[in-house]
N, C-alpha and C positions, 0 to 999 in steps of 0.2 A: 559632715558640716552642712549646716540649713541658713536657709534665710531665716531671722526671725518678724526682721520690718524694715520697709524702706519709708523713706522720709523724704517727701519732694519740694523743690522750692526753684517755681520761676520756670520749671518743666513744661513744655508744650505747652498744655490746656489748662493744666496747674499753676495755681498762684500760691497754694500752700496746702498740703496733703501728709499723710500719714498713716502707713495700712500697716497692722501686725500679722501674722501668717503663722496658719497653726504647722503643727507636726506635720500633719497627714498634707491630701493633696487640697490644694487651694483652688475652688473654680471662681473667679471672674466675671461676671456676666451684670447686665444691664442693654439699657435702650443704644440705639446707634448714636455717637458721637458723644456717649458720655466719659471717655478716655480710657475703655479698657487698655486697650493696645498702647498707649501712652503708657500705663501704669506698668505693662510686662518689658513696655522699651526702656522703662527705667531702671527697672532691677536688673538687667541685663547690661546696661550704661554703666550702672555702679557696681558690677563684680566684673566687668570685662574691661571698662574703658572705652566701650565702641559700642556704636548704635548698629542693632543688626536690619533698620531702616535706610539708613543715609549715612552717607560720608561729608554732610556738611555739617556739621556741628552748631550752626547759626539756626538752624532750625530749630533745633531742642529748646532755645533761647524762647521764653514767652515774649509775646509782644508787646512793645513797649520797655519789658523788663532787659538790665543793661547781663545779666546772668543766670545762669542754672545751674542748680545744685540737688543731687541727690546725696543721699547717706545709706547707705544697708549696712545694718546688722547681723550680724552672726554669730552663729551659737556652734561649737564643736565639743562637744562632751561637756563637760563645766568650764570650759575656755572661751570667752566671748570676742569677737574682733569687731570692728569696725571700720568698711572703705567709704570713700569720699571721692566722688568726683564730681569737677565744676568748669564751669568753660562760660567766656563771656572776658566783657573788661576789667572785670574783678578791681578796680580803680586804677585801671589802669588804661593808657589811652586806646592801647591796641589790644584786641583781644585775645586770652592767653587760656591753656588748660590746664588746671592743675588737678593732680589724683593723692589721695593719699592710703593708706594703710594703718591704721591704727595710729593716726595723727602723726606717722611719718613721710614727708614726701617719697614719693616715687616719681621714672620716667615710665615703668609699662604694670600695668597690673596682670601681665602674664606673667611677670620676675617676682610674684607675691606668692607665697606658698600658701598665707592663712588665707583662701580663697574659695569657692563653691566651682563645682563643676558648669557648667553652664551650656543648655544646648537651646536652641531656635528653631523650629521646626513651622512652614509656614507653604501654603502650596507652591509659589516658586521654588522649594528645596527639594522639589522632585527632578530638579535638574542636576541634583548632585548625580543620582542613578542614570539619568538619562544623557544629562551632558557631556563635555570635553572628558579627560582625563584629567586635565588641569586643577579642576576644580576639587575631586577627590582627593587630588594629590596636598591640596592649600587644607581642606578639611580635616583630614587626616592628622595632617602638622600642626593644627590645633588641637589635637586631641594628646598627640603629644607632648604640645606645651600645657597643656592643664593638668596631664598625668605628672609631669616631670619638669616643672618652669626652667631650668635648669640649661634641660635638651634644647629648649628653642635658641639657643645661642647657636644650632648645628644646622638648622635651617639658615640663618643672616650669615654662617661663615660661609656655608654653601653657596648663598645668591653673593655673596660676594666675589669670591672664587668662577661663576660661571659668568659674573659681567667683567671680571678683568680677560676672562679668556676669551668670551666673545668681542672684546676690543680690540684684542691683539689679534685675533682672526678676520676683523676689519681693515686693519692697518696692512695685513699680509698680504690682503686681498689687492688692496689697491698700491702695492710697492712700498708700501713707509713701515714697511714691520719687518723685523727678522724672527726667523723660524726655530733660531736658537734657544729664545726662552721659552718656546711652548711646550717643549716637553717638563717643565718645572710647573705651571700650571696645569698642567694633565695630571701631575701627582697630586697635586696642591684640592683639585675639582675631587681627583678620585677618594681622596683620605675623607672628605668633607661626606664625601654623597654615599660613601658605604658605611659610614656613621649613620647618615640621614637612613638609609635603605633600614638600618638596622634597627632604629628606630620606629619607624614606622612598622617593623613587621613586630615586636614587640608589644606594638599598640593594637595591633588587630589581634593580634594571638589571647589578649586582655579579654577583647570582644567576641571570642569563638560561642565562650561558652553561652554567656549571656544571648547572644543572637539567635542561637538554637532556642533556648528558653523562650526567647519572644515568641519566634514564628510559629512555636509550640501552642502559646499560650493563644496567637491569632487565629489559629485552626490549620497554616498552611501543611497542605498533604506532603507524604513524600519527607527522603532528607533533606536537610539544610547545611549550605557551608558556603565558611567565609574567610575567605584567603587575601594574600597582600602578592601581587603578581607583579615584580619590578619590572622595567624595560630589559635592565640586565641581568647575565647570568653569574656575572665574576664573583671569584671568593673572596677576596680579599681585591684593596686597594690597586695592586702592583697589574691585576690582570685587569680592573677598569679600568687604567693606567694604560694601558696595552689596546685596550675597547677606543680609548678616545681618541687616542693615536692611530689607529687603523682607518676613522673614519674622519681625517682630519680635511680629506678632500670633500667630503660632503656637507660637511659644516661650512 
């Protein structure tokens, strides 16, 4: 599946635009502040739903103008899709987002299967290598919800799972909790996050081969490898069940 063209209106620096994109690779280029980067945040905007600029979405709004809409098309074999996403007051007093899918609403365009892969690559994203764990760990979980829209329901049952049990490890803390239902969300974390584990190692295992081919093809010396190295080592549920419970005084 490819972009074929995206179609902008009321975007950043856009009042009204429309670029078609061939097969092969598409390069971008022009004078400073002619909206390349506007133009790759859009495509990006309309097959993900999210600006991988900002988390304020008033921004994308041109100024003066009350909304913004992008449209991408898509071509998959002889099967054509088209998403939409728009944000602003759309007549409405407060401002609202709406996405669609082939002229059906949606709430996430990660739940869309007729969608494009979609990666951001920009020099703050060397912090993925260099940063927290955290961040790899969020990155990753995207990679699984693009491979499989599906799975990402196993990350939200997961954070869900770990904020009900880190509340009840608050309340224990301070005398207002009892200790009798934590062993039922130790199962409840463990079922979630050895799905999530399982997932995730799934999605690298995707990426072995291809990763060698790159570093291949960049000159690096020497072998390559690339593994999904969990905190834990349980095989199943029942023994990270037994993990969380062991460490329930350090939490």
């Amino acid at each position: 599946m490819r972009v074929v063209s995206v179609e902008l209106r009321d975007f950043r620096t856009y009042q009204r635009a429309q670029a078609p994109l061939g097969a092969g690779l598409t390069v971008v280029h022009g004078p400073n502040g002619a909206g390349k980067s506007n133009l790759l945040e859009a495509i990006c905007w309309g097959c993900t739903g999210r600006s991988p600029r900002t988390r304020n979405e008033r921004e994308l709004v041109r100024f003066t103008a009350p909304a913004a809409r992008v449209v991408v098309r898509l071509r998959e074999r002889e099967h054509a899709h088209e998403l939409t996403v728009a944000f602003g007051t759309l007549g409405e007093e407060r401002a609202v987002k709406r996405m669609q899918a082939d002229g059906v609403e949606v709430a996430r365009m990660q739940d869309v299967e007729e969608r494009p892969l979609v990666s951001v690559f920009e020099p703050d994203r060397l912090e993925l290598v260099r940063g927290a764990p955290a961040g790899r760990r969020a990155h990753l979980d995207q990679v699984v919800a693009a491979l499989w829209p599906v799975r990402a329901q196993t990350r939200l049952a997961y954070a869900r799972a770990l904020a009900q049990r880190n509340a009840l490890l608050a309340r224990i803390r301070v005398g207002a909790g009892s200790r009798a239902t934590l062993p039922s969300w130790d199962g409840e974390l463990a079922r979630h996050g050895v799905a999530l584990r399982d997932d995730r190692a799934a999605a690298v295992a995707l990426l072995v081969g291809p990763f060698a081919a790159r570093c291949e093809q960049l000159g690096l010396g020497g072998e390559t490898a690339l593994e999904y190295r969990p905190r834990t080592r349980a095989e199943d549920e029942g023994a990270l069940a037994q993990e969380l419970s062991a460490r329930v005084a350090a939490d």
